[in-house]
C-alpha positions as CSV (number, residue, x, y, z in Angstrom):
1,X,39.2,-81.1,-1.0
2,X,36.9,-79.5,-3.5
3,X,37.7,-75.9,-4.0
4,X,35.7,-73.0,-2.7
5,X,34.3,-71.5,-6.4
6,X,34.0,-67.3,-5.9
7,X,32.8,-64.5,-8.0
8,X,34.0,-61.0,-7.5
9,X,31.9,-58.2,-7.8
10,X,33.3,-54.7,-7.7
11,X,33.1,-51.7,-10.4
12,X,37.1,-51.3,-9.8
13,X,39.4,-53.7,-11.7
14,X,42.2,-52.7,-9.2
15,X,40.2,-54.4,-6.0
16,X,39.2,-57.2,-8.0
17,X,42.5,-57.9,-8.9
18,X,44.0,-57.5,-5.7
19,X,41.1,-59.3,-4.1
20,X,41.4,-62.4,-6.6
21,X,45.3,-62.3,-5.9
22,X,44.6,-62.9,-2.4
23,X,42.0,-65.4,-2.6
24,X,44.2,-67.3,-5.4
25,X,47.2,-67.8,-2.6
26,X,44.8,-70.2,-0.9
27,X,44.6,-73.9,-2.2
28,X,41.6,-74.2,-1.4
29,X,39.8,-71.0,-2.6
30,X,39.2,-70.5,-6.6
31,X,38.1,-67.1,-8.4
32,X,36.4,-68.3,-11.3
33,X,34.6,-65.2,-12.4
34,X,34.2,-60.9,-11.8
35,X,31.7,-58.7,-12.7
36,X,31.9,-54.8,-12.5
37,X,28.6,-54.0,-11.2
38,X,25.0,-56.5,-9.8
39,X,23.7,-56.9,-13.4
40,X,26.6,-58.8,-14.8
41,X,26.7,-60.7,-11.3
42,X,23.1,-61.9,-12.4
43,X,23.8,-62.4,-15.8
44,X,26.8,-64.1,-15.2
45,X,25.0,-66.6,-13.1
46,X,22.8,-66.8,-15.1
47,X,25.2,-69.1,-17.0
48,X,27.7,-70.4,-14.6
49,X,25.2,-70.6,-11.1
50,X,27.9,-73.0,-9.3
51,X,28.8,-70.7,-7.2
52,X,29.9,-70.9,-3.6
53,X,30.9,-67.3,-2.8
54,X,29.9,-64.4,-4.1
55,X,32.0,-61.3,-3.0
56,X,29.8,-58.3,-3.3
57,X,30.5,-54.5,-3.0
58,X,27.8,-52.1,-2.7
59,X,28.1,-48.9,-4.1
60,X,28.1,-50.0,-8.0
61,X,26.8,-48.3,-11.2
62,X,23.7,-49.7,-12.5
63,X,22.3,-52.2,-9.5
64,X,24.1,-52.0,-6.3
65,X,25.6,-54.9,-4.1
66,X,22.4,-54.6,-1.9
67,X,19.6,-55.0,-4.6
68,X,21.9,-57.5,-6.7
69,X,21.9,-59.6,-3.8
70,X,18.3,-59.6,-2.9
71,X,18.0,-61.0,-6.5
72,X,20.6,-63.5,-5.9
73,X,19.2,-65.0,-3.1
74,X,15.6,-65.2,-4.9
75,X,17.1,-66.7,-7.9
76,X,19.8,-69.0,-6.4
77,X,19.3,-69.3,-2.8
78,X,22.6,-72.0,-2.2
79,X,24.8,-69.1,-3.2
80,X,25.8,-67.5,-0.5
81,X,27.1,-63.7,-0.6
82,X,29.7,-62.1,1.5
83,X,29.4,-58.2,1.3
84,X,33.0,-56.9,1.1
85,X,33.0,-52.9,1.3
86,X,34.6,-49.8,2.3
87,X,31.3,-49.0,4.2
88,X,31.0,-49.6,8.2
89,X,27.8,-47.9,8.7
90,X,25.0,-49.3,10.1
91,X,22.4,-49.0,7.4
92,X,24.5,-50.5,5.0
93,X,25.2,-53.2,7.2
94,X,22.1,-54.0,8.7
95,X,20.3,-53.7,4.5
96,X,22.8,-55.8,3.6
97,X,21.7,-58.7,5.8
98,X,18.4,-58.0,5.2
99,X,18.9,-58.8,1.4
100,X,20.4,-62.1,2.5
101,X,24.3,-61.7,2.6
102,X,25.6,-64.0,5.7
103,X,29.2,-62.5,6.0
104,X,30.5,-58.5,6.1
105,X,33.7,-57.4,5.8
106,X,36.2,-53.8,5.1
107,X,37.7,-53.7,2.5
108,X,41.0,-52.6,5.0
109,X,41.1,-55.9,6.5
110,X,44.3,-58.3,6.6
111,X,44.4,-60.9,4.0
112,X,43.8,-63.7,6.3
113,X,40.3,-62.3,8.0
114,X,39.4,-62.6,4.1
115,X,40.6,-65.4,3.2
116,X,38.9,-66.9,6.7
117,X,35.3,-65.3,6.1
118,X,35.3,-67.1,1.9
119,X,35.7,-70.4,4.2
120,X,32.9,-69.4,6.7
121,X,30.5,-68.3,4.6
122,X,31.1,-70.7,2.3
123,X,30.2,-73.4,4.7
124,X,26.4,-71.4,5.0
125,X,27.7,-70.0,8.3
126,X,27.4,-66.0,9.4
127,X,30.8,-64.0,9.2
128,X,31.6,-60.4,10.1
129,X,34.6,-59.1,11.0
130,X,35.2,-57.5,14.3
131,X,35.1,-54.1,13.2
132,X,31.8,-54.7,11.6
133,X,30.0,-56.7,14.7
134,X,31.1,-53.7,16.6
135,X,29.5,-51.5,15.5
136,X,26.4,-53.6,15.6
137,X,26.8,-55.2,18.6
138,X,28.0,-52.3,21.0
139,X,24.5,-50.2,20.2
140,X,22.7,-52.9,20.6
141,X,23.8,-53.6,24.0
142,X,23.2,-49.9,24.8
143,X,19.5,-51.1,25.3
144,X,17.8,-49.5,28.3
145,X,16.3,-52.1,30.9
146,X,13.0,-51.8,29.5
147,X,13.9,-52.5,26.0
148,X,15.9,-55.8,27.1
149,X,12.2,-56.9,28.5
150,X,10.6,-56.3,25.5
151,X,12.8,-58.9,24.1
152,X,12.0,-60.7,27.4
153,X,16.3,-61.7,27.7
154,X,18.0,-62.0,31.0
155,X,21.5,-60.1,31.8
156,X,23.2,-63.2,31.4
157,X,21.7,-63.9,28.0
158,X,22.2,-60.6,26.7
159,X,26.0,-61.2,27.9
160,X,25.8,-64.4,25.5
161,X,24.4,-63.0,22.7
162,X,27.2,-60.2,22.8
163,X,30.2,-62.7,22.9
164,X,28.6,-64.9,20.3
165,X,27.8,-61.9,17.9
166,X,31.4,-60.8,18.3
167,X,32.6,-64.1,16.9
168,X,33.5,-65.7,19.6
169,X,32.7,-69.4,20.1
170,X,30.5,-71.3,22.8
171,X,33.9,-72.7,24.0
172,X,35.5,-69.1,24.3
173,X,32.2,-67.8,25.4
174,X,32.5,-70.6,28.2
175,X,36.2,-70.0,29.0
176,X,34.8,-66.1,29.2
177,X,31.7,-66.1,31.3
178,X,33.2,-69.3,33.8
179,X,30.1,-71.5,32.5
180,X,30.6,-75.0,31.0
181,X,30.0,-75.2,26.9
182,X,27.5,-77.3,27.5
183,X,25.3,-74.6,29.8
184,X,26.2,-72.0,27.0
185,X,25.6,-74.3,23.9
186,X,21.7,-74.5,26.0
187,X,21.8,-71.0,26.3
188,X,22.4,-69.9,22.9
189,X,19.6,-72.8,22.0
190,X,17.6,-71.2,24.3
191,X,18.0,-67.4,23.5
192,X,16.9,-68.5,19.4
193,X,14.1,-70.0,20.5
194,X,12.9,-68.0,22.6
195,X,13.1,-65.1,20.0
196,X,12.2,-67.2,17.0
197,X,15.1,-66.9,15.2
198,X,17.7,-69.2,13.5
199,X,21.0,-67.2,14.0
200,X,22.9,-64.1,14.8
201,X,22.3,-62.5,11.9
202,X,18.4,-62.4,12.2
203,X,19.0,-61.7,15.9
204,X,20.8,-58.1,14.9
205,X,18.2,-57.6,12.1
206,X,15.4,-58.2,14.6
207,X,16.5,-55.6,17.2
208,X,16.3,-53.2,14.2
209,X,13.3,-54.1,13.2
210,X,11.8,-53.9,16.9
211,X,13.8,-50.7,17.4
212,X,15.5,-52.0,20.1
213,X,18.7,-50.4,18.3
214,X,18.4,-46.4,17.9
């Protein structure tokens, strides 16, 4: 199996060496390069650009993790970036998925919820940890009636959308809700559609954008 390649990006040398100690344990994940800050992210992909992962913190002298990886994703738009921070606020979140990172994590997590969103994102998939969809998730559920028809959703897919943002799966949201997967795979289907959108990740970003999250 062909290793997951990484580059760390964080303007303490203590985190990045604890964070490449962790992701070294795992066969299948390699740290092949750190930078301290987004412009030596950029330049160092400039000359090594095959790369699967990029871990990216956010607060970071010179260019942030937020601006570094809107660059990232104009220049190389196959890497994908995981934003791994100390921050859990919403505007931090929510900008970092706007400048293209697919997975957010704490930096307080456990090991293996790291080492499980490297895998997930590398695969081009959306990750966020459950402290992180939480806060997300929970206020955007706190829609009145009259926003939820703005977004023209039913109760029942608004109930979707929540176990599916929260990580769970179509089966678990099946085993959940008493539906079959198949109902719920149609659903979710459905709910994208019917908003435009390609994944949970632009779903969250889109009830900003609309407002329909104060």
């Amino acid at each position: 199996m062909k290793k997951i390649k990484t580059l760390l990006v964080d303007d303490h040398k203590i985190v990045r060496d604890g964070i490449r100690y962790i992701l070294n344990s795992d066969k299948n994940i390699e740290v092949v390069g750190e930078a301290s800050n987004g412009i030596e992210a950029i330049k160092y992909l400039e000359k090594n650009n095959a790369i699967d992962v990029v871990l990216m913190d956010i607060n970071m002298p010179q260019l942030n993790g937020i601006d570094a990886t809107e660059i990232i994703k104009k220049l190389y738009a196959k890497i994908n970036v995981l934003a791994l921070t100390m921050h859990n606020e919403e505007s931090y979140i929510i900008d970092m998925i706007k400048s293209g990172a697919i997975g957010y994590v704490l930096k307080d997590t456990n090991s293996s919820i790291l080492l499980d969103a490297v895998k997930v994102v590398a695969t081009g998939k959306n990750y966020y940890s459950n402290d992180v969809t939480s806060t997300m998730v929970n206020q955007l559920f706190q829609s009145t009636n009259s926003k939820q028809n703005e977004i023209d959703l039913s109760d029942r897919e608004i109930g979707i959308i929540k176990h599916i943002a929260n990580g769970k799966t179509n089966k678990e949201t099946a085993e959940i809700i008493g539906l079959s997967y198949r109902t719920i795979e149609t659903h979710r289907r459905n709910i994208l559609k019917k908003l435009g959108l390609n994944n949970t990740a632009e779903l969250i970003n889109y009830a900003y954008k609309k407002r329909i999250i104060i």
